[in-house]
C-alpha positions as CSV (number, residue, x, y, z in Angstrom):
1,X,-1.9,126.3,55.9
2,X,-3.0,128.1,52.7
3,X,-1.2,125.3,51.0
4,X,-3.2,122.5,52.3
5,X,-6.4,124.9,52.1
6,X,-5.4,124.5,48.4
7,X,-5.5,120.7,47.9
8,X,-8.4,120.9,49.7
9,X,-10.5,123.0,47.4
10,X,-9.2,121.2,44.7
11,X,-10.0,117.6,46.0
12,X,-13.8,118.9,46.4
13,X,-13.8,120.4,42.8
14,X,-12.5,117.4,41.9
15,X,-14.8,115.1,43.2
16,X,-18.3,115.2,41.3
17,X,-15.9,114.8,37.8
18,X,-14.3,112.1,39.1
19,X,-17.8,110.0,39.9
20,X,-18.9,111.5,37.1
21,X,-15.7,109.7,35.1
22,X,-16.3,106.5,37.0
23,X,-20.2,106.4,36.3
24,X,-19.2,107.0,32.6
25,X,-16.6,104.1,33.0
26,X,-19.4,101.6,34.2
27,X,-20.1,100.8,30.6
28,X,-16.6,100.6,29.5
29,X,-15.3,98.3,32.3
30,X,-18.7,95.9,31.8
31,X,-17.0,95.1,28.5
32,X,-14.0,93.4,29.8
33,X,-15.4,90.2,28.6
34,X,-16.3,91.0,25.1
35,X,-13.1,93.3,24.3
36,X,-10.5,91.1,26.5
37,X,-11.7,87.6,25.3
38,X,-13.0,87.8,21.9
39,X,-14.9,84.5,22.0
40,X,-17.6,86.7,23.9
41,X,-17.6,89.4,21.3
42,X,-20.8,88.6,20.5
43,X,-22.8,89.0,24.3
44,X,-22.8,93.0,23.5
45,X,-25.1,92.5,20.9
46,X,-28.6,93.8,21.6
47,X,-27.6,95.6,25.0
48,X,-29.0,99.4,25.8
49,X,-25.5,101.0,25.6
50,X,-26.2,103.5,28.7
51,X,-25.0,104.2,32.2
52,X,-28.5,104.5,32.9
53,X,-29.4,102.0,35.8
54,X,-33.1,101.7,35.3
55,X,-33.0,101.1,31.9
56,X,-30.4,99.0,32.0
57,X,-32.5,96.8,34.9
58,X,-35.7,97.3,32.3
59,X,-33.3,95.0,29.8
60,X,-32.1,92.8,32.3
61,X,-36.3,92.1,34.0
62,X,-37.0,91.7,29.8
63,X,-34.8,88.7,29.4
64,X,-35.6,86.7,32.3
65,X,-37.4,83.5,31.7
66,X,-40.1,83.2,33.1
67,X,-41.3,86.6,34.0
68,X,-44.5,86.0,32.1
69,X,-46.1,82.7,32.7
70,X,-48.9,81.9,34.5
71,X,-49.9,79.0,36.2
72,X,-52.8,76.9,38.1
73,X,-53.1,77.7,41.7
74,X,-56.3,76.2,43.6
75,X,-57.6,79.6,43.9
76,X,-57.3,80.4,40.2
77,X,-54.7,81.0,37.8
78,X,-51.9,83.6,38.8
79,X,-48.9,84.9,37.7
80,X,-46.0,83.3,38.9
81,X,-44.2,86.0,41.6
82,X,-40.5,84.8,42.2
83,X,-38.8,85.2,45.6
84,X,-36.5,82.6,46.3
85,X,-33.5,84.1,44.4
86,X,-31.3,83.0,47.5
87,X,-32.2,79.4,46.5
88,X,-31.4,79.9,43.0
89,X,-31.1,82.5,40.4
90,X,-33.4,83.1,37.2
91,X,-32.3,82.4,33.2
92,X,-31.8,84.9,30.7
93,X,-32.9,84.7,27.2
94,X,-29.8,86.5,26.3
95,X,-27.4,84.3,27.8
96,X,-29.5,81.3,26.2
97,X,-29.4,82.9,22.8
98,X,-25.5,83.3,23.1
99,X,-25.5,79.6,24.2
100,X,-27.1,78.8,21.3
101,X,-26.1,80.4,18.4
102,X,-22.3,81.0,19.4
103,X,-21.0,78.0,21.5
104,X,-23.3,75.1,20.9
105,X,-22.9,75.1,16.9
106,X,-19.0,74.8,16.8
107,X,-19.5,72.7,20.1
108,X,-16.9,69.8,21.5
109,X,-14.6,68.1,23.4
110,X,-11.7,70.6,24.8
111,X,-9.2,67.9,25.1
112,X,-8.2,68.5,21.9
113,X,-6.5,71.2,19.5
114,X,-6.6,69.1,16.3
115,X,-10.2,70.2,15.1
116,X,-11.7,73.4,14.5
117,X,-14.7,72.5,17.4
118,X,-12.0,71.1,19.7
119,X,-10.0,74.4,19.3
120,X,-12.9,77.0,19.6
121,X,-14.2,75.0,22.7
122,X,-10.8,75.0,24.4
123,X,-10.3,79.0,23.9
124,X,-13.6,79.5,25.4
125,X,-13.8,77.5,28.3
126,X,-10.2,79.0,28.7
127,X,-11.3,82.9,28.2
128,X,-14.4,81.8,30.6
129,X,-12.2,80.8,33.1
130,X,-9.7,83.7,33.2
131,X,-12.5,86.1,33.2
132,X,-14.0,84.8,35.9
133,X,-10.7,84.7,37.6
134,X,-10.3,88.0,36.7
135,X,-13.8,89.4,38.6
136,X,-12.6,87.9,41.5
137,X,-9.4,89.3,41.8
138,X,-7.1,86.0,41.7
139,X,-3.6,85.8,40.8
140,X,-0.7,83.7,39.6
141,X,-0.8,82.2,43.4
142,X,-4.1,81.4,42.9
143,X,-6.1,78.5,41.2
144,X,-9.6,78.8,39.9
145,X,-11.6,75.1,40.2
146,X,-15.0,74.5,38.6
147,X,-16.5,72.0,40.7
148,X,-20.0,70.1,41.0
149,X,-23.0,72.3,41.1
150,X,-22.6,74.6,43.6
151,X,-20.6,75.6,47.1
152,X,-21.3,72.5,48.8
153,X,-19.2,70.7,45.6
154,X,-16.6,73.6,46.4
155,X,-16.1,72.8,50.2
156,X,-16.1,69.3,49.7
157,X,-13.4,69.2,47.3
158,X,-11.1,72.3,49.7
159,X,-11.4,69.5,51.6
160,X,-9.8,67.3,49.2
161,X,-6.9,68.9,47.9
162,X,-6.3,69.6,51.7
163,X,-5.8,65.9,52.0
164,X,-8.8,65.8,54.9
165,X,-11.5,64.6,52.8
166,X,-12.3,60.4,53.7
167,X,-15.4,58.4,53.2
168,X,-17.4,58.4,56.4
169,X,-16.6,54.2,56.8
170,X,-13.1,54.7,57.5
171,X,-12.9,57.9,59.0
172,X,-13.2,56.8,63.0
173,X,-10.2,54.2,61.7
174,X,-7.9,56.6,60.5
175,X,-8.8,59.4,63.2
176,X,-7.2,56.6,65.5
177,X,-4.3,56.3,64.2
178,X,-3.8,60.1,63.3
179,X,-1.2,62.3,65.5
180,X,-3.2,65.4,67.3
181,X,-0.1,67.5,65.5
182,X,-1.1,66.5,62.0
183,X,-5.1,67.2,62.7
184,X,-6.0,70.1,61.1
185,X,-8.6,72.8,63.3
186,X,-11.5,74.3,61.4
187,X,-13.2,77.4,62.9
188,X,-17.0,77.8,61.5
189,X,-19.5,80.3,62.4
190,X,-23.2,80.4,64.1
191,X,-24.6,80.9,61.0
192,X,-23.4,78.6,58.9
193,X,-25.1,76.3,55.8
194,X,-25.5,73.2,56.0
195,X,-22.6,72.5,53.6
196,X,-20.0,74.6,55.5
197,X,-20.9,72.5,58.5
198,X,-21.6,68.8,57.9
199,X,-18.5,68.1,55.3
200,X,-15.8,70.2,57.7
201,X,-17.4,67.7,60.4
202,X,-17.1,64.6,58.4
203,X,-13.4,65.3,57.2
204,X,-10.6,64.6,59.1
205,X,-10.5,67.9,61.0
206,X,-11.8,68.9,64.5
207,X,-14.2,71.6,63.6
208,X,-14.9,74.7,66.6
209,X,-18.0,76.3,66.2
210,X,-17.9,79.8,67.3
211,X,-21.6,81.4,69.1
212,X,-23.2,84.2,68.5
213,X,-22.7,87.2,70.6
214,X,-25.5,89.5,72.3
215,X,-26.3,91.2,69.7
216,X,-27.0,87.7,67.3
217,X,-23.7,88.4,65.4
218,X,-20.3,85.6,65.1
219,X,-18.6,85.9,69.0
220,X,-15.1,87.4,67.4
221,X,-14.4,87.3,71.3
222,X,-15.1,83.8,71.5
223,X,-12.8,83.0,67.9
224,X,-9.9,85.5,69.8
225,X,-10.0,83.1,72.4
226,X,-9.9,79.8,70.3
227,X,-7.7,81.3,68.2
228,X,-5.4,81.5,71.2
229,X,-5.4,78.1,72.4
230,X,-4.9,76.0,69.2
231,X,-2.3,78.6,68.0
232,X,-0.1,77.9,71.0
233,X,-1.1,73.6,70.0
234,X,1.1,74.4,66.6
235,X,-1.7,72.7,64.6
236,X,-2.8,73.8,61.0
237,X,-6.1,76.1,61.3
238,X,-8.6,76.8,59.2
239,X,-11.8,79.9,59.4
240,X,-14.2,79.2,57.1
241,X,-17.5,80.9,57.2
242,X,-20.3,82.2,55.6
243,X,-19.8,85.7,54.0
244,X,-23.7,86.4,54.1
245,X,-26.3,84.8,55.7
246,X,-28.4,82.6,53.8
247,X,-31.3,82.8,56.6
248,X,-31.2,86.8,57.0
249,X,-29.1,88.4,55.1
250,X,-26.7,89.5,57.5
251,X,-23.3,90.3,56.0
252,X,-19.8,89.5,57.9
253,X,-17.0,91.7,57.6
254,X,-14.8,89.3,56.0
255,X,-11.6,91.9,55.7
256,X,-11.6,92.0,59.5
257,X,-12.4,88.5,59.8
258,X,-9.3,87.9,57.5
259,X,-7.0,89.7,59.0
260,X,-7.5,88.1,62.9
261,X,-8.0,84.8,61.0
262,X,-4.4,85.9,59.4
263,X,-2.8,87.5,62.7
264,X,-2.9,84.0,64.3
265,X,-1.7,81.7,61.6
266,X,-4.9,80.7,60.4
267,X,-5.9,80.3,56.6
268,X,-8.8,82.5,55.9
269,X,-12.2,80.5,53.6
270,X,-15.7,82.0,52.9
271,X,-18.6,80.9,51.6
272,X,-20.2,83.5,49.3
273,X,-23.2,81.4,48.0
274,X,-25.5,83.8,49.1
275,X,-23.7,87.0,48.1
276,X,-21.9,86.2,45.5
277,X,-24.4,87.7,43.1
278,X,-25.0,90.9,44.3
279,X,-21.5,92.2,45.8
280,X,-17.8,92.3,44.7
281,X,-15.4,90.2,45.8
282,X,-11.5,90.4,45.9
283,X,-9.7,87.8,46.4
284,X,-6.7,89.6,47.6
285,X,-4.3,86.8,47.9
286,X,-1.4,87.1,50.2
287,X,-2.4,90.0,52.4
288,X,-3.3,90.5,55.6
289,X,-6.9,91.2,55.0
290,X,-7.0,88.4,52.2
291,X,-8.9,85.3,51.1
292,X,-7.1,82.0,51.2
293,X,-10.5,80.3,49.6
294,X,-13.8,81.5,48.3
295,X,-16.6,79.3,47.5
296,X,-19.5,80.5,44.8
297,X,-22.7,79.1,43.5
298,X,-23.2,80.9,40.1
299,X,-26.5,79.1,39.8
300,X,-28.1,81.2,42.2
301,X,-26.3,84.4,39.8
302,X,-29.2,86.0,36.9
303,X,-28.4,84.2,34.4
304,X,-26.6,81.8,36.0
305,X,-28.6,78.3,36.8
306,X,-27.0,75.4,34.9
307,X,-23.5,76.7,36.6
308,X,-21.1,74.7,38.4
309,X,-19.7,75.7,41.7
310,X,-16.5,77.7,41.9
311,X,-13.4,76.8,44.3
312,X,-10.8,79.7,44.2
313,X,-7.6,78.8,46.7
314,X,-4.4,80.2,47.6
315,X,-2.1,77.3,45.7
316,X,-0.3,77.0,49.5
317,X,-4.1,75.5,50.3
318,X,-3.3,72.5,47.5
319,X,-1.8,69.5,49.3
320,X,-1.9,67.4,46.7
321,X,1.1,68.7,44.3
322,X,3.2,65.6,44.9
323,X,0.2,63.3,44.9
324,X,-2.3,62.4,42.2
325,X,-4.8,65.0,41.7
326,X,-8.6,64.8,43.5
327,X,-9.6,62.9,40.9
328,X,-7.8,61.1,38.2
329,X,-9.1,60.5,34.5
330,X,-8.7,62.0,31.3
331,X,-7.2,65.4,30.7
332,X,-5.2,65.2,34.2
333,X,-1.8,62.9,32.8
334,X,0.5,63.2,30.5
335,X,1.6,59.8,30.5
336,X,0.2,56.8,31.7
337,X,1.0,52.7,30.1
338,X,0.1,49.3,31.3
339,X,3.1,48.3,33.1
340,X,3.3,50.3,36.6
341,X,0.8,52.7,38.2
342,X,4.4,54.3,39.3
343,X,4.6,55.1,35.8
344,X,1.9,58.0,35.6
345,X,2.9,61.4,35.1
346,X,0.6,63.8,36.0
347,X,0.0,67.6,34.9
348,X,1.3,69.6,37.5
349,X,-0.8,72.8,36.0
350,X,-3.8,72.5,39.5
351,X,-6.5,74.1,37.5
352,X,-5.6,71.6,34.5
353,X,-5.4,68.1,36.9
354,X,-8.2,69.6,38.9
355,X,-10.4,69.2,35.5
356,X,-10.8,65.4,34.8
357,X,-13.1,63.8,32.5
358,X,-14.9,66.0,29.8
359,X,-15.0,69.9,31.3
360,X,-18.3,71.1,32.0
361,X,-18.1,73.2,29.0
362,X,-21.6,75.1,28.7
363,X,-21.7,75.4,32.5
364,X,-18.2,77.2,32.7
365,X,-19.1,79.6,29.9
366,X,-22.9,80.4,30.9
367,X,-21.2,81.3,34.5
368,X,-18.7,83.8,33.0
369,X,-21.9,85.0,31.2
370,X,-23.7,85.6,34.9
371,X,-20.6,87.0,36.0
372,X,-20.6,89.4,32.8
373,X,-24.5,90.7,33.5
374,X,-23.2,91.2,36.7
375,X,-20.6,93.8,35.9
376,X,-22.9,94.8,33.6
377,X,-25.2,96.5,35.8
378,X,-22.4,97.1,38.0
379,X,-22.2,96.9,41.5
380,X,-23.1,100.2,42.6
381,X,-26.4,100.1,41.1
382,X,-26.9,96.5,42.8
383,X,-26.0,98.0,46.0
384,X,-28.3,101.0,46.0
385,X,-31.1,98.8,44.9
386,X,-30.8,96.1,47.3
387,X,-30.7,98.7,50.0
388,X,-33.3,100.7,48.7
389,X,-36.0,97.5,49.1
390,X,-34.1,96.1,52.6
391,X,-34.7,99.4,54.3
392,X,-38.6,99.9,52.7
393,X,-39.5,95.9,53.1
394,X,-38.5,96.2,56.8
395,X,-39.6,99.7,57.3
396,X,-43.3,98.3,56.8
397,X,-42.5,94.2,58.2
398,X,-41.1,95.3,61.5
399,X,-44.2,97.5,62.7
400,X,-46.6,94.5,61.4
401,X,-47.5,93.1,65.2
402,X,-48.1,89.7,63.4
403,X,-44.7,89.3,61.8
404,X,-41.3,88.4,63.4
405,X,-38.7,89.1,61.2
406,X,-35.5,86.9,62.2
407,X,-32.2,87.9,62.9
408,X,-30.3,90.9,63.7
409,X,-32.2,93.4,62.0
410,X,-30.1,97.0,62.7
411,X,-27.6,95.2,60.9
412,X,-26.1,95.9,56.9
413,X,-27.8,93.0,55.4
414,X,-28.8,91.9,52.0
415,X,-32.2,91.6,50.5
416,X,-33.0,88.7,52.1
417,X,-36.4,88.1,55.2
418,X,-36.8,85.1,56.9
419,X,-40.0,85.6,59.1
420,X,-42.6,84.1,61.1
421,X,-46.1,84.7,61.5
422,X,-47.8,84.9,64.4
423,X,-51.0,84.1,65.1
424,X,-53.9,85.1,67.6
425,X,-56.7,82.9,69.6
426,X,-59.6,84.7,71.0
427,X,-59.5,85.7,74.4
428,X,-61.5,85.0,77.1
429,X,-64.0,87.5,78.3
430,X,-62.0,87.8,81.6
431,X,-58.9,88.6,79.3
432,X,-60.5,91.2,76.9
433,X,-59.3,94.7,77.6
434,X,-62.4,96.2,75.9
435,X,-65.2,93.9,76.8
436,X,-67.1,96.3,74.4
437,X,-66.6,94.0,71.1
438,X,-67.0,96.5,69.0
439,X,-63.7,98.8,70.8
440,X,-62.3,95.1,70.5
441,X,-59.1,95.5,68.1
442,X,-56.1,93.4,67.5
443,X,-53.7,94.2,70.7
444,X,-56.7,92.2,72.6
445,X,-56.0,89.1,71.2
446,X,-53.9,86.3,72.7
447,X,-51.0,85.3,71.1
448,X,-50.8,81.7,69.7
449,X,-47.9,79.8,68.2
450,X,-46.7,81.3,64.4
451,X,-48.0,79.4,61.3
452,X,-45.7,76.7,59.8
453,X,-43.3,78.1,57.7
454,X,-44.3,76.0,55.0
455,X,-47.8,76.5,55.5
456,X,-47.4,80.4,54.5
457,X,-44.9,79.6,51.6
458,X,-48.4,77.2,50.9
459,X,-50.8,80.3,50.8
460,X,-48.4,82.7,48.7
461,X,-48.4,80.4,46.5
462,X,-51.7,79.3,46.1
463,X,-53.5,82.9,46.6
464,X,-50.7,84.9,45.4
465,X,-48.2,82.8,42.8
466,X,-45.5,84.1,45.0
467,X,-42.9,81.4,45.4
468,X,-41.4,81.4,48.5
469,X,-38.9,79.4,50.9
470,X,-40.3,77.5,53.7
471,X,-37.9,75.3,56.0
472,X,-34.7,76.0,57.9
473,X,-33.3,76.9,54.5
474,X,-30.5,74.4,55.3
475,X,-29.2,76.4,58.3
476,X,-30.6,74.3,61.2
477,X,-27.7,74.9,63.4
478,X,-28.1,78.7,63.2
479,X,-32.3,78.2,63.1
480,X,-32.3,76.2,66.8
481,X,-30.6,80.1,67.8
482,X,-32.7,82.3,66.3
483,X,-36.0,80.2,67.3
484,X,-34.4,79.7,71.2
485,X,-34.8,75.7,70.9
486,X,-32.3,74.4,73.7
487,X,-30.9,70.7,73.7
488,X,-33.8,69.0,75.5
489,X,-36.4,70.8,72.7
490,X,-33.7,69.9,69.9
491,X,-33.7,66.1,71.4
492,X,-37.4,65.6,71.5
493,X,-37.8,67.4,67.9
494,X,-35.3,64.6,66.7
495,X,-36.9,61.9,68.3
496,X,-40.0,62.6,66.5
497,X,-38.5,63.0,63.6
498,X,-37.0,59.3,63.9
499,X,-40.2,58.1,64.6
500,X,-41.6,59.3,60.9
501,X,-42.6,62.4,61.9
502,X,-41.1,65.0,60.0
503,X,-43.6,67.6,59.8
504,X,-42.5,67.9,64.0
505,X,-39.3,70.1,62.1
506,X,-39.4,73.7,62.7
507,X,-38.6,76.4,60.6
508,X,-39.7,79.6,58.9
509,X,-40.6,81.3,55.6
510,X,-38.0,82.9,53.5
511,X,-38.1,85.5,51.2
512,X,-36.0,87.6,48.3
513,X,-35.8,91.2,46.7
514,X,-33.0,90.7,44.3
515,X,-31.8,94.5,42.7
516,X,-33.6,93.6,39.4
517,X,-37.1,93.1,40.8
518,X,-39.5,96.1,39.4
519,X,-41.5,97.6,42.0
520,X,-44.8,97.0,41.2
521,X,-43.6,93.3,42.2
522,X,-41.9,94.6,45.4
523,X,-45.3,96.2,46.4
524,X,-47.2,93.6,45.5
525,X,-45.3,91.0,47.5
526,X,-45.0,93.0,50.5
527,X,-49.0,93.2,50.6
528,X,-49.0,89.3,50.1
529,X,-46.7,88.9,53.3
530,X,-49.2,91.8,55.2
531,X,-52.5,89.8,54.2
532,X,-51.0,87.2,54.9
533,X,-50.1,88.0,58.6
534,X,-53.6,89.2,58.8
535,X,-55.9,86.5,57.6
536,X,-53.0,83.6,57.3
537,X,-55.0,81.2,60.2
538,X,-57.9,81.0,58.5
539,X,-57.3,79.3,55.6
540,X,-55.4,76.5,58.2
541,X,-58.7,74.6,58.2
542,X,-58.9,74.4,54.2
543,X,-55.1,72.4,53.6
544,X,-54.4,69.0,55.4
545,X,-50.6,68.6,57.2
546,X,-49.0,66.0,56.2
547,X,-47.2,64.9,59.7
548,X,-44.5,62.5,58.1
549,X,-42.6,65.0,55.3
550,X,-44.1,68.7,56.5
551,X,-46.1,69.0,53.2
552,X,-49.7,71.0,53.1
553,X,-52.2,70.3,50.3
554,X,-55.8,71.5,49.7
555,X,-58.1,69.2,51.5
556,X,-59.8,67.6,48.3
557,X,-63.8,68.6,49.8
558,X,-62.9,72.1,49.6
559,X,-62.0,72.0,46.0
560,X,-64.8,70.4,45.3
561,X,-68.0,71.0,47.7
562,X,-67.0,74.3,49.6
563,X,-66.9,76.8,46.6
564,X,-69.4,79.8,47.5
565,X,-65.1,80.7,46.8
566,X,-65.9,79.4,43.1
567,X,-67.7,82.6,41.9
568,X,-64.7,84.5,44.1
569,X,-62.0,82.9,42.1
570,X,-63.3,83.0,38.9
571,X,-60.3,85.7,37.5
572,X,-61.7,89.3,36.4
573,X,-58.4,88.4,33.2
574,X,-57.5,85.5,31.2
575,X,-54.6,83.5,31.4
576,X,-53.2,85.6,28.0
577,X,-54.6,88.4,29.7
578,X,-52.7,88.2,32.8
579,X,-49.3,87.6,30.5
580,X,-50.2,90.3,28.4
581,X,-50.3,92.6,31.0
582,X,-46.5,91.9,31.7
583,X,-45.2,91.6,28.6
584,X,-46.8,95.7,27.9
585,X,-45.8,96.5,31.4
586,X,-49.1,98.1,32.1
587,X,-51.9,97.1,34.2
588,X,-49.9,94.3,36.1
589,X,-50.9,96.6,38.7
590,X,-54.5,95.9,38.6
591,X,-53.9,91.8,38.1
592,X,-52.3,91.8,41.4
593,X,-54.8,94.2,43.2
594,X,-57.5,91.7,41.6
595,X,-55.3,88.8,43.5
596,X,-55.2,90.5,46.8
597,X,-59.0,91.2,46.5
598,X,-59.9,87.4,46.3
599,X,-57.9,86.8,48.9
600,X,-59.4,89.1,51.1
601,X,-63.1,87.9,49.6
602,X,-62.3,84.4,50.4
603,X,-60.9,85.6,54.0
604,X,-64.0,86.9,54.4
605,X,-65.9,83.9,54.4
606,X,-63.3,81.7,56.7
607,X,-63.4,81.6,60.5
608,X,-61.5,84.0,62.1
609,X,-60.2,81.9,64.9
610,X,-60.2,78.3,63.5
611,X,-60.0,75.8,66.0
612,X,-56.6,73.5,66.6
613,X,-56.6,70.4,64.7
614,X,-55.8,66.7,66.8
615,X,-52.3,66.6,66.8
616,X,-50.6,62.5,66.5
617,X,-50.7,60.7,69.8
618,X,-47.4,60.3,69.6
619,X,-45.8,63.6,69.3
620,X,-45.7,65.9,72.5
621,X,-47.4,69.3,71.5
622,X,-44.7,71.1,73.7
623,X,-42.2,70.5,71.2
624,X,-43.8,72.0,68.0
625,X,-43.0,75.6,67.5
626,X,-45.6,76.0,65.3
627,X,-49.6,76.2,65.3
628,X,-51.6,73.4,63.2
């Protein structure tokens, strides 16, 4: 006992050097890149060489593009607020300097050795490639595919090297004459995007979509089951599913996913578009808890826009080793004549026949670059930031009466809201609890329909410079569950929508907190989203809705005849003022409390129960699930 007493005491003396080590190690493991692959040497230059996380986020908020411009909304110029980081990532200025002075002067075509610009341009697309490779854990049984511009490019060509991929003409032909035995089964979650839906669905696979359970997660009792049957059919099966929700936030265990996916014969695929840039990820090949797949959209990475997507595979996923590769071109034979197409040799390398035509050189190496910043900063510090504004942003949301944030919301999630906004109608004087008006508060209204989603992505723009998300966010399938639309609703929305109707869509506003945002910004869009909720309805009567594409726009009379708001809007800064502020890091304070202030002054002055405008003959009222 006094043995084990022993390792115990030393384990806990132990343990604060040991983090203390690993913290000191964040710098020196952030310079794989630079010291591993010396094409990168350079990227070091000019970085705060410190384990220090806020100033090393200070750095990181001082190169992004676009943190100081300013723009004109109809309410005034403001400075532009950026929240859709799940949409797409932001540029640096020291990833664009890199570009610039290191890879675009000795810039060419990496299909050749025989010149200096063909040789540095092959070693850096090649140390760009293994580096990445090297982040996410692959091996010598795995191959790393640049592909398109994002996941959706990544899925679709899986797909392809799985030999499932067809053009939608023939696809009902072949589907005939294909044995159930040889059709592959695809398992894919509630909450799926758009692109790990509608591609599995048009391939040559029968895709099972698995519910959600009580609690708004993926069913895993329902995929037991499914898993079950189609094991015992001896067909090929497929998971693939989201690793993070691009709607909520809400994370899946993908290690236990894995592993079940695994116990039953089934290849294991997730899409970590939405979480890619904020977590780590380990490909794992080979065990239990492994990845047979992962698809990545280093666009959406700081840093990263301009990237293509990113297909890593198990090589026992590539069907195509005896076949000609996805697609042929240049750089994918190593023979080819004029005689017999049974001639061609391909490369049998399936990163180098899975490259044809001119690499996408830039894009390869300003995605290693993302990938760099990312280990930069390290993922600890990304983790305790993204927590730190998840828990505070929902802390103050969730007790805001007039806003509904979506999904499961006890859940680990990243720093992503998708939210509705209610909105009120005044009550009757039967219906008033306090018939006093002046006891009269906000629990007496009657609940109306939320505002379009796009609608409040409208007003944070326009009052605010916040740019927000409004739509389904290309999740519809998982957006007719979280807004309860059942298949007669669904039916009636669609019909409208095949009548011209588009607006008739429902949907929701979407918003970001990446780990890099400052806090002044954090505070100031959470009081956008609050006034928002509080005065959003009034400014309905100011914006026409555009019924066929969902689009709202400033009714052209109130810009020009209804401006007691002129003398309101007129900015208490400049433009340069505004930017200045910023770029010194002081008094950005006081430009956004002089935007919330308008807001309100302007609120002021608007209705505060506008009446419903005439909705299109044709379209039943039942079916919107929003208020115009």
């Amino acid at each position: 006992m006094a043995f084990f007493r022993l390792i115990i005491i030393l384990v806990i003396a132990l343990a604060h050097p040991i983090a203390n080590h690993q913290e000191k190690s964040l710098w020196s493991s952030s310079r794989k890149l630079v010291t591993e692959f010396k094409s990168f040497g350079s990227l070091e230059n000019g970085l705060p060489e410190t384990n220090s996380t806020e100033e090393k986020l200070s750095w990181l908020r001082s190169q992004v593009i676009g943190a100081n411009v300013a723009f004109e909304t109809p309410f005034g110029e403001r400075l532009l607020t950026y929240a859709d980081h799940t949409a797409t990532g932001r540029s640096l200025r020291h990833i664009e300097d890199y570009i610039l002075h290191n890879v675009l002067p000795f810039y060419g075509n990496s299909h050749t050795s025989d010149s200096y610009v063909g040789q540095q341009t092959t070693k850096m697309v090649d140390e760009a490639s293994r580096y990445i490779k090297k982040c996410l854990g692959g091996g010598e049984d795995d191959a790393l595919i640049f592909c398109g511009s994002g996941t959706t490019a990544a899925i679709k060509r899986l797909q392809e090297v799985m030999g499932i991929s067809i053009p939608s003409i023939m696809r009902e032909r072949v589907l005939a004459e294909l044995e159930s035995r040889e059709r592959w089964v695809v398992f894919v979650g509630p909450c799926e995007h758009h692109s790990n839906i509608l591609s599995w669905r048009q391939s040559l696979a029968q895709v099972v979509e698995i519910g959600l359970n009580k609690d708004g997660l993926l069913d895993t009792n329902d995929l037991v089951l499914q898993l079950q049957h189609y094991s015992s059919t001896k067909r090929p099966m497929l998971g693939s599913f989201s690793a993070c929700s691009n709607v909520d936030g809400t994370y899946t265990d993908t290690r236990a996913l894995a592993y079940l996916l695994h116990h039953y014969g089934a290849f294991a695929c997730f899409d970590f578009a939405a979480s890619g840039p904020y977590v780590e990820i380990k490909m794992r090949s080979g065990e239990m808890d492994g990845y047979d797949a992962l698809f990545l959209s280093p666009h959406k990475f700081v840093g990263g826009p301009g990237s293509p997507g990113i297909l890593m595979l198990n090589k026992a996923l590539y069907r195509l080793k005896s076949s000609p590769p996805s697609t042929c071109g240049g750089g994918t034979v190593k023979f080819v004549n004029c005689f017999s197409e049974t001639d061609t040799l391909y490369i049998q390398d399936i990163e180098e026949r899975e490259d044809a035509g001119t690499p996408p050189i830039i894009q390869k190496i300003r995605a290693a670059s993302a990938f760099w910043i990312k280990e930069y900063i390290g993922y600890k510090s990304i983790s305790n930031q993204e927590q730190n504004y998840t828990k505070r942003a929902l802390e103050r949301l969730l007790r805001n009466p007039n806003i509904s944030v979506l999904g499961n919301t006890n859940r680990s999630r990243q720093a992503i809201i998708s939210f509705l906004v209610q909105t009120t109608t005044r009550p009757s004087s039967n219906e008033l609890i306090n018939p006093d008006k002046s006891k009269q508060n906000e629990t007496d209204n009657k609940r109306s329909k939320p505002l379009h989603g796009r609608f409040v992505a409208k007003l944070l723009n326009d009052l605010f410079g916040v740019q927000a998300r409004g739509g389904c966010a290309c999740a519809a399938p998982y957006g007719h569950r979280l807004l309860n639309l059942n298949e007669p609703a669904s039916s009636a929305i669609r019909s409208a929508i095949q009548k011209g109707k588009g607006g008739a869509r429902p949907g929701w506003t979407r918003i970001s907190f990446p780990y890099y945002m400052s806090n002044e910004e954090f505070e100031f869009l959470l009081e956008a989203l609050e006034f928002t909720a509080t005065y959003g309805q009034r400014f309905l009567p100011m914006y026409n809705f555009n019924w066929e594409t969902g689009a709202w726009t400033l009714r052209k009379e109130v810009s020009s005849h209804q401006l007691p708001i002129k003398g309101i809007c007129e900015p208490d800064m400049t433009k340069e003022e505004q930017i200045s502020a910023v770029t010194k890091g002081v008094e950005i304070s006081g430009v956004y409390a002089s935007y919330l202030s308008t807001a309100k002054q302007i609120a002021c002055l608007l209705e505060e129960f506008p009446s419903q405008r005439p909705v299109p003959d044709d379209i039943d009222t039942d079916i919107l699930t929003f208020r115009v």
